[in-house]
C-alpha positions as CSV (number, residue, x, y, z in Angstrom):
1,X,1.5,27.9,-20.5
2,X,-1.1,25.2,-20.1
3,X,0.8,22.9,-22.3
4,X,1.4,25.3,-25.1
5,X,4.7,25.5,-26.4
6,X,6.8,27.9,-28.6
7,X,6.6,25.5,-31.1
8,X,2.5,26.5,-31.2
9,X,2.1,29.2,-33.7
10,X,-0.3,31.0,-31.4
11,X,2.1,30.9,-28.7
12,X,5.0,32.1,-31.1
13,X,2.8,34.7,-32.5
14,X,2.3,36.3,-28.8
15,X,6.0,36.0,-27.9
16,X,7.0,37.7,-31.1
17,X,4.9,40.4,-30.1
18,X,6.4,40.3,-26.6
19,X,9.9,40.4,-28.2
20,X,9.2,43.5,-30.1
21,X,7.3,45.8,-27.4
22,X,10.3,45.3,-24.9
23,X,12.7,45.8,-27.9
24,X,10.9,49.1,-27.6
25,X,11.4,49.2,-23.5
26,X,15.1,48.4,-24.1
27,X,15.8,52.0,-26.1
28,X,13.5,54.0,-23.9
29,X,15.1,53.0,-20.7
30,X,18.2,54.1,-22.6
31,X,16.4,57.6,-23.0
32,X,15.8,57.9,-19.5
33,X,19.3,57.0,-18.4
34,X,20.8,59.6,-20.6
35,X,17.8,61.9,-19.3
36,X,18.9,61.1,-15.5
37,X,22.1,62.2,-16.2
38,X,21.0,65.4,-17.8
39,X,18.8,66.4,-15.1
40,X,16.2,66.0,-18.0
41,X,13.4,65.3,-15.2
42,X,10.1,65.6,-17.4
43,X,11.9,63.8,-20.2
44,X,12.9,61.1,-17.7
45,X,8.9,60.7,-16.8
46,X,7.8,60.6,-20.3
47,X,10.7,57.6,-21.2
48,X,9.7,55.3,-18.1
49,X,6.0,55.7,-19.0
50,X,7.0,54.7,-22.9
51,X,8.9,51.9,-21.4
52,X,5.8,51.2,-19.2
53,X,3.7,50.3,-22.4
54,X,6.3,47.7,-23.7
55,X,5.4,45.4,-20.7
56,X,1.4,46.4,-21.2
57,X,1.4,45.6,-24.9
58,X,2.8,42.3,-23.8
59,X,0.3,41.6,-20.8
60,X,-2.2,43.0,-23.4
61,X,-1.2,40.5,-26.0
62,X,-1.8,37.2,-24.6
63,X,-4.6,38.4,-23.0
64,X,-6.1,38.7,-26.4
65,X,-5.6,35.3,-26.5
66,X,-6.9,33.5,-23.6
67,X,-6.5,29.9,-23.8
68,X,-2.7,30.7,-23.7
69,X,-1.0,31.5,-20.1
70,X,1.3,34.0,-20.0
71,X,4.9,33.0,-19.1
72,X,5.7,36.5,-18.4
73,X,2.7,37.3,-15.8
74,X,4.5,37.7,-12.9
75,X,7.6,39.4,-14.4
76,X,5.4,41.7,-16.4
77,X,3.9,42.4,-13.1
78,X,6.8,43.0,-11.1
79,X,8.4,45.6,-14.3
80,X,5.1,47.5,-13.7
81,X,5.6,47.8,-10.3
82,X,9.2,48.7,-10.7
83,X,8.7,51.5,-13.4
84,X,5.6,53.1,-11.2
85,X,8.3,53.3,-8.4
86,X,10.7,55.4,-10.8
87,X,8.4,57.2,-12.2
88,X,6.7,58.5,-8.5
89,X,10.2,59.1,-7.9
90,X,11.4,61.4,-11.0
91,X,7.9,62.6,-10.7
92,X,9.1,64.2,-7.5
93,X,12.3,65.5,-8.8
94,X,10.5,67.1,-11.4
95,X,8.3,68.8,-9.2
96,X,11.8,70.5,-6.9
């Protein structure tokens, strides 16, 4: 964080932010486990690419503010690439 600190109200401002989008994530991947179970294959699509917009909100964020450094870079990046994974996958079962 190039120094910053959560003490920085700038830097606090983007991690409350970040806090409440994957608050958001934590319910819809909740909805898509339910929907897995269901066989609920477009609704499982739609969930993961809800939950997809949690991390992007947050990547969006501190972008918005760029003389902070996102702490959560790489692991918004590597939830992206996770959730593109499931949803090609239940993308496929919806499609059989």
């Amino acid at each position: 964080m190039n120094g910053e600190t959560a003490s920085d109200p700038n830097v606090k401002e983007v991690l409350v932010e970040c806090s409440k989008a994957y608050e958001g994530v934590t319910e819809k991947l909740k909805d898509s486990a339910a929907a897995l179970d269901s066989k609920a294959y477009g609704d499982l699509t739609k969930w993961v690419t809800a939950a997809m917009t949690g991390s992007q909100k947050c990547s969006e964020a501190f972008k918005a503010k760029p003389d902070i450094t996102s702490p959560l870079a790489d692991a918004n990046t590597e939830y992206s690439k996770l959730c593109n994974i499931v949803f090609a996958f239940f993308n496929l079962l919806a499609k059989s």
